[in-house]
PyMOL Python script that loads the backbone (N, CA, C, O; Angstrom):
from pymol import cmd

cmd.read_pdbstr("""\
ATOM      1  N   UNK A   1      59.188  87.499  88.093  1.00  0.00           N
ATOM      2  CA  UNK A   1      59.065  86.322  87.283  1.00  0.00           C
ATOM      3  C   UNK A   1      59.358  86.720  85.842  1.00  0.00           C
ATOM      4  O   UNK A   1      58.755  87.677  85.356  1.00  0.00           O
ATOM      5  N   UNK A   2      60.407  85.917  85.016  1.00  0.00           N
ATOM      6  CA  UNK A   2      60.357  86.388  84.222  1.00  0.00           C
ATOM      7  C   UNK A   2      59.760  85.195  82.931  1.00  0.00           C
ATOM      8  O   UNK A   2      60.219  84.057  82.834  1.00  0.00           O
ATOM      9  N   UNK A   3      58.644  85.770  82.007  1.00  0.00           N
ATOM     10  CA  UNK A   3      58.338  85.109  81.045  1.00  0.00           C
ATOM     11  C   UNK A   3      58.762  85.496  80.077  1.00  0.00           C
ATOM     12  O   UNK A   3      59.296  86.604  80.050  1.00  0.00           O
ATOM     13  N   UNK A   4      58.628  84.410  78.528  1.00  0.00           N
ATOM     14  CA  UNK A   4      58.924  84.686  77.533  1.00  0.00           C
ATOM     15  C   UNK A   4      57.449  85.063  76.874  1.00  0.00           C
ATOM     16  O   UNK A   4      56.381  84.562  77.225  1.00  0.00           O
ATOM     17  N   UNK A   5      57.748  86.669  75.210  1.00  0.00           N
ATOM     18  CA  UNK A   5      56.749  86.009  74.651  1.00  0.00           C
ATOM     19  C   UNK A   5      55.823  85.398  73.740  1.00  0.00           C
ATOM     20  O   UNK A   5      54.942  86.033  73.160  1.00  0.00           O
ATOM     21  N   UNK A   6      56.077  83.812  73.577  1.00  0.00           N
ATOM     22  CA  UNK A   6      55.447  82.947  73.031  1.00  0.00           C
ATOM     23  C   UNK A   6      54.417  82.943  74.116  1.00  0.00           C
ATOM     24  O   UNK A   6      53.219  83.098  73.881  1.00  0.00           O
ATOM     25  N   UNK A   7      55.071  82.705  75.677  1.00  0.00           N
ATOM     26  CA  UNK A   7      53.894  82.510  77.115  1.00  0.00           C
ATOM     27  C   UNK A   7      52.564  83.924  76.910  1.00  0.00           C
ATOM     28  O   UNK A   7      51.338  83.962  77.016  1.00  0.00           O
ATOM     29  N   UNK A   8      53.374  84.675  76.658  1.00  0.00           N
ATOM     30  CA  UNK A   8      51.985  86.019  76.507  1.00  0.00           C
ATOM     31  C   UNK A   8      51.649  85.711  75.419  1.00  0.00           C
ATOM     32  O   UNK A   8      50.455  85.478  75.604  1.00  0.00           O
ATOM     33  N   UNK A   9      51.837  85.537  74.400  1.00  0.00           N
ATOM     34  CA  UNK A   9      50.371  85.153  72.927  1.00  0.00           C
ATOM     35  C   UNK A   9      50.077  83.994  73.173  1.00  0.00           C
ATOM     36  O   UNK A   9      49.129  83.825  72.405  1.00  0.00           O
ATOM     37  N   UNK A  10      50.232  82.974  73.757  1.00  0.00           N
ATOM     38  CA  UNK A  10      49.427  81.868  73.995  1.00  0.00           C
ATOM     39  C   UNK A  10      48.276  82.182  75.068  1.00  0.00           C
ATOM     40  O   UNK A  10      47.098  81.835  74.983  1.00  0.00           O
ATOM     41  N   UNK A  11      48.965  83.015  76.234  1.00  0.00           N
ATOM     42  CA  UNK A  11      47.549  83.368  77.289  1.00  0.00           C
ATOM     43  C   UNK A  11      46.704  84.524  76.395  1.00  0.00           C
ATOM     44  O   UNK A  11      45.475  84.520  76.455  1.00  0.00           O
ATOM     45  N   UNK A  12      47.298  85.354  75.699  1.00  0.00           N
ATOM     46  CA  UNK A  12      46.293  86.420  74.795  1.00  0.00           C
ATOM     47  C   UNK A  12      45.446  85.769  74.243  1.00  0.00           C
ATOM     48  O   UNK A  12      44.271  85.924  74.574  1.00  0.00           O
ATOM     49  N   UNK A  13      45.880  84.667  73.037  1.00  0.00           N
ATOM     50  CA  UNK A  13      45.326  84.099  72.628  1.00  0.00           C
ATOM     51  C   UNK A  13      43.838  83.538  73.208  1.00  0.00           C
ATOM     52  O   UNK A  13      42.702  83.823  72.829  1.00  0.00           O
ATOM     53  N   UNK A  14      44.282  82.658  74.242  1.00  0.00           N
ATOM     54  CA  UNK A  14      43.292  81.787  74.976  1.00  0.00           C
ATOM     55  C   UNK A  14      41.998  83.197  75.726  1.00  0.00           C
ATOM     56  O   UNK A  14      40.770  83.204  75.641  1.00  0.00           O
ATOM     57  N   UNK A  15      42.890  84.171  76.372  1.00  0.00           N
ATOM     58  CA  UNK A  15      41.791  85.192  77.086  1.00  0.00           C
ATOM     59  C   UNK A  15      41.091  85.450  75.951  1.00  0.00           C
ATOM     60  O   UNK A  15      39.988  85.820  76.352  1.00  0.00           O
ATOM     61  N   UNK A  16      41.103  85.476  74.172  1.00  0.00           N
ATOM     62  CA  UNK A  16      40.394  86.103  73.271  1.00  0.00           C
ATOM     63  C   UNK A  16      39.191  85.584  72.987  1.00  0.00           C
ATOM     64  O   UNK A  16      38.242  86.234  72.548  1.00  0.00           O
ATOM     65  N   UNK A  17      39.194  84.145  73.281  1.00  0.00           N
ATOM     66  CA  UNK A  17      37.934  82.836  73.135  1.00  0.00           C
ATOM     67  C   UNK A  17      37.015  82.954  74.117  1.00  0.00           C
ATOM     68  O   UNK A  17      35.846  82.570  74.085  1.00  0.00           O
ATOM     69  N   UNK A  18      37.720  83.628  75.192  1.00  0.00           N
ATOM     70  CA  UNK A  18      36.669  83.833  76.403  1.00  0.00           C
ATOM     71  C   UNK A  18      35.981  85.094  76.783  1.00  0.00           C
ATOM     72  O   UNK A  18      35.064  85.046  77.603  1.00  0.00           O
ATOM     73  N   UNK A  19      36.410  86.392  76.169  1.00  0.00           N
ATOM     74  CA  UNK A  19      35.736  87.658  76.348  1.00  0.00           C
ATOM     75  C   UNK A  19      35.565  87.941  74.980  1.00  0.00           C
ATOM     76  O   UNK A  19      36.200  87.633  73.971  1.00  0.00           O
ATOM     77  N   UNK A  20      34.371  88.722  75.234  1.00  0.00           N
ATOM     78  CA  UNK A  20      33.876  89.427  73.848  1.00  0.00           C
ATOM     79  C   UNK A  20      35.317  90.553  73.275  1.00  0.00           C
ATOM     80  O   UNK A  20      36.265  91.039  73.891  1.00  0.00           O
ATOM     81  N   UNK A  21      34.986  90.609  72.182  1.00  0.00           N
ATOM     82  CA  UNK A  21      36.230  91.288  71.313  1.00  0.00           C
ATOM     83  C   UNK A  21      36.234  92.483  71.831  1.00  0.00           C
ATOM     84  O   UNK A  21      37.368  92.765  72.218  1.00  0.00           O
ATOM     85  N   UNK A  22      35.191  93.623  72.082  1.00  0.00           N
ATOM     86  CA  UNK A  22      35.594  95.053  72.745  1.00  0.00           C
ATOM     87  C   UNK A  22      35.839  94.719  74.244  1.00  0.00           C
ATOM     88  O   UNK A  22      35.563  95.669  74.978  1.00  0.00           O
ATOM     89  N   UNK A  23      36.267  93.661  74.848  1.00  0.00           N
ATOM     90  CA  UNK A  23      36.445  93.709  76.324  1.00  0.00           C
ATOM     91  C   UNK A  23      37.854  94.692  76.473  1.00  0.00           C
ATOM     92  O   UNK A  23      38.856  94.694  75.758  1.00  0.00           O
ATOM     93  N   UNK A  24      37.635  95.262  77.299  1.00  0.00           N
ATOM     94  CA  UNK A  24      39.284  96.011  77.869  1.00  0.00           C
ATOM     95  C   UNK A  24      40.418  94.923  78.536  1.00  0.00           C
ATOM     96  O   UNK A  24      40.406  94.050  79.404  1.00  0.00           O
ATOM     97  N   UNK A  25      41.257  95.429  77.733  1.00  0.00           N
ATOM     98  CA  UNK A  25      42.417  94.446  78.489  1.00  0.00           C
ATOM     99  C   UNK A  25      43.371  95.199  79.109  1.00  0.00           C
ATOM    100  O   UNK A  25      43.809  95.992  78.276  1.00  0.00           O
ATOM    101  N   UNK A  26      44.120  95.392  80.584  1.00  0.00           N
ATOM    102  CA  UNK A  26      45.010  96.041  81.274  1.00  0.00           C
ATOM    103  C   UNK A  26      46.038  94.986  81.164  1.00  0.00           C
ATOM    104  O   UNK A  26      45.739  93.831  80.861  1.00  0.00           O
ATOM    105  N   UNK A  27      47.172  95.345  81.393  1.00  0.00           N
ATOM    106  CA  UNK A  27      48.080  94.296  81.100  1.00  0.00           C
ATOM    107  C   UNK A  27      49.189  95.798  82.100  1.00  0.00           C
ATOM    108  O   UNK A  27      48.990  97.010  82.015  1.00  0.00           O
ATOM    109  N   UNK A  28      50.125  95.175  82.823  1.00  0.00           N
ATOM    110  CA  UNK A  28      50.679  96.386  83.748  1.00  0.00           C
ATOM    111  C   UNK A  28      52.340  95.327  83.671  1.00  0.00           C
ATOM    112  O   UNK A  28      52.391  94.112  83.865  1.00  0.00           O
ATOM    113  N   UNK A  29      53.327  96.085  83.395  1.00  0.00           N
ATOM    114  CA  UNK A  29      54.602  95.968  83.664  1.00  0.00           C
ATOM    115  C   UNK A  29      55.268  96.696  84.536  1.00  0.00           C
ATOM    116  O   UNK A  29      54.889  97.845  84.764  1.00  0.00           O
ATOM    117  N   UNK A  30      56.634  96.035  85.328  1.00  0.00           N
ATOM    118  CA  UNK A  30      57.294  96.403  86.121  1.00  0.00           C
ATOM    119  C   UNK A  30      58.459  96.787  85.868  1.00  0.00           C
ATOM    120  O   UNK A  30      59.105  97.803  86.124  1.00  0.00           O
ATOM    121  N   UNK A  31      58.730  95.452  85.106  1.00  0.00           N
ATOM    122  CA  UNK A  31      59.686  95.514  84.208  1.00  0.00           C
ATOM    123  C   UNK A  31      59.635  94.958  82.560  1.00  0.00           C
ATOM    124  O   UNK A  31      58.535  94.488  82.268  1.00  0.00           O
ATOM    125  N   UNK A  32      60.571  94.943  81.539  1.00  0.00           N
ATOM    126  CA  UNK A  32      60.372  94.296  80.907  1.00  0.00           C
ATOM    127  C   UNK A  32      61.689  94.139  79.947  1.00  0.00           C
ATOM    128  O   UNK A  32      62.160  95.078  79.304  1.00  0.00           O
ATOM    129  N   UNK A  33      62.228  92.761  79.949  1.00  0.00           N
ATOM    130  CA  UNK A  33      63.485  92.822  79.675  1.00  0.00           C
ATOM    131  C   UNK A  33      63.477  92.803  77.510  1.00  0.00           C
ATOM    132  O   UNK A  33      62.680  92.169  76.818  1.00  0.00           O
ATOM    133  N   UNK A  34      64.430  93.554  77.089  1.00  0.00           N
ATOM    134  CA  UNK A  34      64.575  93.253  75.719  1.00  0.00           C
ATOM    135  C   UNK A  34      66.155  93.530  75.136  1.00  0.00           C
ATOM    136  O   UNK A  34      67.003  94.275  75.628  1.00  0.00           O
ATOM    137  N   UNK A  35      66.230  92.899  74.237  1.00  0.00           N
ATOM    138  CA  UNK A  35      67.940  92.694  73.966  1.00  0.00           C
ATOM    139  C   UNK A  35      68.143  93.833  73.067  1.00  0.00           C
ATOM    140  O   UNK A  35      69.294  94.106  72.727  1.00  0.00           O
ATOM    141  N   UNK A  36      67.115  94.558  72.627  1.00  0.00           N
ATOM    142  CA  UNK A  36      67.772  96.088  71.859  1.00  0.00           C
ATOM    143  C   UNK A  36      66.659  97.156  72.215  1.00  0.00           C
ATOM    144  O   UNK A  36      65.698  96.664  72.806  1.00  0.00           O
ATOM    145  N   UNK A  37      66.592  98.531  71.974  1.00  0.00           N
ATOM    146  CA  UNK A  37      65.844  99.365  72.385  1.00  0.00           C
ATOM    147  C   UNK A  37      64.539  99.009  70.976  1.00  0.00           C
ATOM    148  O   UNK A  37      63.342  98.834  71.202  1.00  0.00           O
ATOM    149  N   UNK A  38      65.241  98.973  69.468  1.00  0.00           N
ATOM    150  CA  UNK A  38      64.247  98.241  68.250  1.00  0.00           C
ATOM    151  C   UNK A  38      63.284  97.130  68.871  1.00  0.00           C
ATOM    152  O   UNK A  38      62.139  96.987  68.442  1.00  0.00           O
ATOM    153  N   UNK A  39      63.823  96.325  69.937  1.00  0.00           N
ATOM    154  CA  UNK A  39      62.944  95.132  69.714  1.00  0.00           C
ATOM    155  C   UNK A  39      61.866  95.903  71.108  1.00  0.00           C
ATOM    156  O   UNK A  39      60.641  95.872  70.985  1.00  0.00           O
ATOM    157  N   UNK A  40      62.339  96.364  72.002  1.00  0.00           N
ATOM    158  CA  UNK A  40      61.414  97.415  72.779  1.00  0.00           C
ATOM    159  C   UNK A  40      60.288  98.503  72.152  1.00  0.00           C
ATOM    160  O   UNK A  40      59.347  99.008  72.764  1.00  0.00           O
ATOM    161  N   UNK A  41      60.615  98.677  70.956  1.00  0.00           N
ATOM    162  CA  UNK A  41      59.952  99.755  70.080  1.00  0.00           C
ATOM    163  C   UNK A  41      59.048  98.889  69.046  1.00  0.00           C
ATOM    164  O   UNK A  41      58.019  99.530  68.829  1.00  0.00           O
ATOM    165  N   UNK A  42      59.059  97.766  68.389  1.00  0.00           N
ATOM    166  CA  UNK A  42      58.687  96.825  68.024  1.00  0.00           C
ATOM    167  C   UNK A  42      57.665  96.308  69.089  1.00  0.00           C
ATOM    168  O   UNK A  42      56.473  96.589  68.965  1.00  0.00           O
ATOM    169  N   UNK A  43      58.063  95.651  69.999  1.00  0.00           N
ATOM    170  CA  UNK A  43      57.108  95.187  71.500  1.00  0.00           C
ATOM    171  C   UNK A  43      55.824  96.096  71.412  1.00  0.00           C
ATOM    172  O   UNK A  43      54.674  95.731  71.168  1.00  0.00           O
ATOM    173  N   UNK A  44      56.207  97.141  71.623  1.00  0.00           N
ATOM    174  CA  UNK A  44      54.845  98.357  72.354  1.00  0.00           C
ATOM    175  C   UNK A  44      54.467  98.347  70.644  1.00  0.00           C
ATOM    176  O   UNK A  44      53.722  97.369  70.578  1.00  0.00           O
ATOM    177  N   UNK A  45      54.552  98.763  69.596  1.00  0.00           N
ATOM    178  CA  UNK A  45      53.872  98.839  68.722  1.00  0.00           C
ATOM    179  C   UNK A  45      52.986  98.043  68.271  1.00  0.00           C
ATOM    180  O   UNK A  45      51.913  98.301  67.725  1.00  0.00           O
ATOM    181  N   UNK A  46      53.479  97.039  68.523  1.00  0.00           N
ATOM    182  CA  UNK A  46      52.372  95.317  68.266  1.00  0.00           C
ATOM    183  C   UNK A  46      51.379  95.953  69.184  1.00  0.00           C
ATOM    184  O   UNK A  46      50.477  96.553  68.601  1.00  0.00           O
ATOM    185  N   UNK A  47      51.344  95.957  70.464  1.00  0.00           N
ATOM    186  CA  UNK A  47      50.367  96.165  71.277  1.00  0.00           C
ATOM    187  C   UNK A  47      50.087  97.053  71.226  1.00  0.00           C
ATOM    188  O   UNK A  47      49.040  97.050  71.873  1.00  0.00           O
ATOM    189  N   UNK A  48      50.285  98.218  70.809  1.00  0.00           N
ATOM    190  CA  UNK A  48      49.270  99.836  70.756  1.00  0.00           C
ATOM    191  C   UNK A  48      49.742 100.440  72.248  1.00  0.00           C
ATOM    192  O   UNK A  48      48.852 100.970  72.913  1.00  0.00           O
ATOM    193  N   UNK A  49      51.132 100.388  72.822  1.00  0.00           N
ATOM    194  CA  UNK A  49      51.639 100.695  73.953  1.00  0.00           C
ATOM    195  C   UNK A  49      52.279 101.841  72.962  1.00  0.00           C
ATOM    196  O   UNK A  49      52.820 101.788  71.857  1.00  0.00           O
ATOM    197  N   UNK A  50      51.827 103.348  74.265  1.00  0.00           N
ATOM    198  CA  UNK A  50      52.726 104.032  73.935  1.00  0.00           C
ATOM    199  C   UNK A  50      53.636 104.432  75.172  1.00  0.00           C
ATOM    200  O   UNK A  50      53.222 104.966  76.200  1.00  0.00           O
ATOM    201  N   UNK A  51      54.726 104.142  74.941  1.00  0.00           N
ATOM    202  CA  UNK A  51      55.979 104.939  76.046  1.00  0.00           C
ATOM    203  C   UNK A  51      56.061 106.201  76.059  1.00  0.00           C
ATOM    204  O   UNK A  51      56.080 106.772  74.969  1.00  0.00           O
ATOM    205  N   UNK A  52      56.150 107.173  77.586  1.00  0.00           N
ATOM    206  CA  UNK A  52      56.435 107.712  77.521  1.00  0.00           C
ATOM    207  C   UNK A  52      57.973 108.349  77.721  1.00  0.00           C
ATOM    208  O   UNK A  52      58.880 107.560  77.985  1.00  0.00           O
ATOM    209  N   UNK A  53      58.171 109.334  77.634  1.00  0.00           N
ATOM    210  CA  UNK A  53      59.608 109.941  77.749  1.00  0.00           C
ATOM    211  C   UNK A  53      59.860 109.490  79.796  1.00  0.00           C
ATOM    212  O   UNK A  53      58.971 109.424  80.645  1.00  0.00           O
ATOM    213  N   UNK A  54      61.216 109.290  79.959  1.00  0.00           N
ATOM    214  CA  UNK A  54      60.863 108.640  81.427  1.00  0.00           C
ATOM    215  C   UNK A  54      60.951 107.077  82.148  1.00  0.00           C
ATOM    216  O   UNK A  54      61.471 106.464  83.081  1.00  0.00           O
ATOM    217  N   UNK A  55      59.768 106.881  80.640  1.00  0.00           N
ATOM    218  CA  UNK A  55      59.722 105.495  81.558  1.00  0.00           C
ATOM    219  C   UNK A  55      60.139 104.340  80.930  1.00  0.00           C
ATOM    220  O   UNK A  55      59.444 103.323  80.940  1.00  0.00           O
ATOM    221  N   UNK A  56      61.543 104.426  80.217  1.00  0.00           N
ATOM    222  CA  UNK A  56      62.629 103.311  79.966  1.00  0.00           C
ATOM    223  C   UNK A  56      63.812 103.507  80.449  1.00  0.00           C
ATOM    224  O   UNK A  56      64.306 104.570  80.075  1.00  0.00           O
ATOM    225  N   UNK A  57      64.668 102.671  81.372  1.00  0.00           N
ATOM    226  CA  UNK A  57      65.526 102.721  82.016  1.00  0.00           C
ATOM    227  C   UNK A  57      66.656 101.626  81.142  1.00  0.00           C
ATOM    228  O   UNK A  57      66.536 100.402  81.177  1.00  0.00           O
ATOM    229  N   UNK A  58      67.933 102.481  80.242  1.00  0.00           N
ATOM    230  CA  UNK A  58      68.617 101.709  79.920  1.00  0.00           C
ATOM    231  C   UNK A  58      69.926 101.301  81.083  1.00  0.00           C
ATOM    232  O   UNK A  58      70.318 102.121  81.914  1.00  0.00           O
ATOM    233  N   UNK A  59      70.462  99.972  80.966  1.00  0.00           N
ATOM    234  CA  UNK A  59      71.028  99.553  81.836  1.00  0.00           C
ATOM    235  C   UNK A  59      72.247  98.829  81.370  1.00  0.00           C
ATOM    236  O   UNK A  59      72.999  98.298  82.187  1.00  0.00           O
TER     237      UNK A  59
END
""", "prot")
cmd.dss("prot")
cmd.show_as("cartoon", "prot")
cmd.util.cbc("prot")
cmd.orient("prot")
């Protein structure tokens, strides 16, 4: 399935009203499509994702 994301900060958003602020959040990708490797590097930095060496497959 692929979403856009405005769809993930609107559900972030909404999960934030409902759990306390130190709740853990898992969030798991399979894939994840982006139109430059910057906006991939940008992506994980917002979120405190770190990539490792490996696990980006350019195509």
């Amino acid at each position: 399935m692929k979403i856009n994301a405005d769809f993930l900060e609107k559900e972030l958003a909404h999960l934030q009203t409902l759990l306390s602020p130190d709740a853990p959040v898992v969030m798991q990708f399979k894939k994840a499509h982006t139109p430059t490797g910057y906006d991939l590097e940008q992506f994980a930095k917002s979120l405190g994702i770190e990539i490792a060496n490996g696990e980006v497959i350019q195509e």
